[in-house]
C-alpha positions, -999 to 999 in steps of 0.1 A, spaced: 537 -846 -141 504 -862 -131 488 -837 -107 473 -869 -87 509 -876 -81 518 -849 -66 494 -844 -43 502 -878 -28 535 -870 -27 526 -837 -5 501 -859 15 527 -884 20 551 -855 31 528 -845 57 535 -805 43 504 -806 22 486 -777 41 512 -755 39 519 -762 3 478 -763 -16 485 -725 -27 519 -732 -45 503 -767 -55 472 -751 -73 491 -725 -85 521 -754 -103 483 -770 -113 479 -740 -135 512 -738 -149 504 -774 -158 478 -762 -178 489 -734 -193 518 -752 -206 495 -778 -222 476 -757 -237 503 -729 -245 498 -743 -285 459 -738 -288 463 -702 -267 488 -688 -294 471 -701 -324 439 -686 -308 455 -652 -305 469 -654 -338 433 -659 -355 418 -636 -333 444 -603 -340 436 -619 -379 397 -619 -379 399 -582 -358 423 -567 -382 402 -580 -417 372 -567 -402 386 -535 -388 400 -530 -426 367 -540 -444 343 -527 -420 324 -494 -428 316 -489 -393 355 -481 -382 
């Protein structure tokens, strides 16, 4: 859902005051769940990389 769209809809409610918080915060979730994809495969390569260097480092 379009985040514009929502906030009309609150505004038109005339409740949009006491719902920003729990409208920012469903903004997030939004997001999150875009991105929830990119966020995985980025912790994936990241425990990867740590783990080949950990193993090849002299360092450790």
């Amino acid at each position: 859902m379009d985040a514009l769209f929502i906030q009309q809809n609150y505004e038109k409610d005339g409740c949009r005051k006491r719902n920003e918080g729990s409208l920012m915060f469903s903004g997030i979730i939004e997001i999150l769940k875009a991105y929830q994809n990119y966020f995985l495969l980025f912790t994936f390569y990241f425990l990867l990389f740590t783990f080949y260097f950990y193993k090849t480092s002299i360092i450790f």
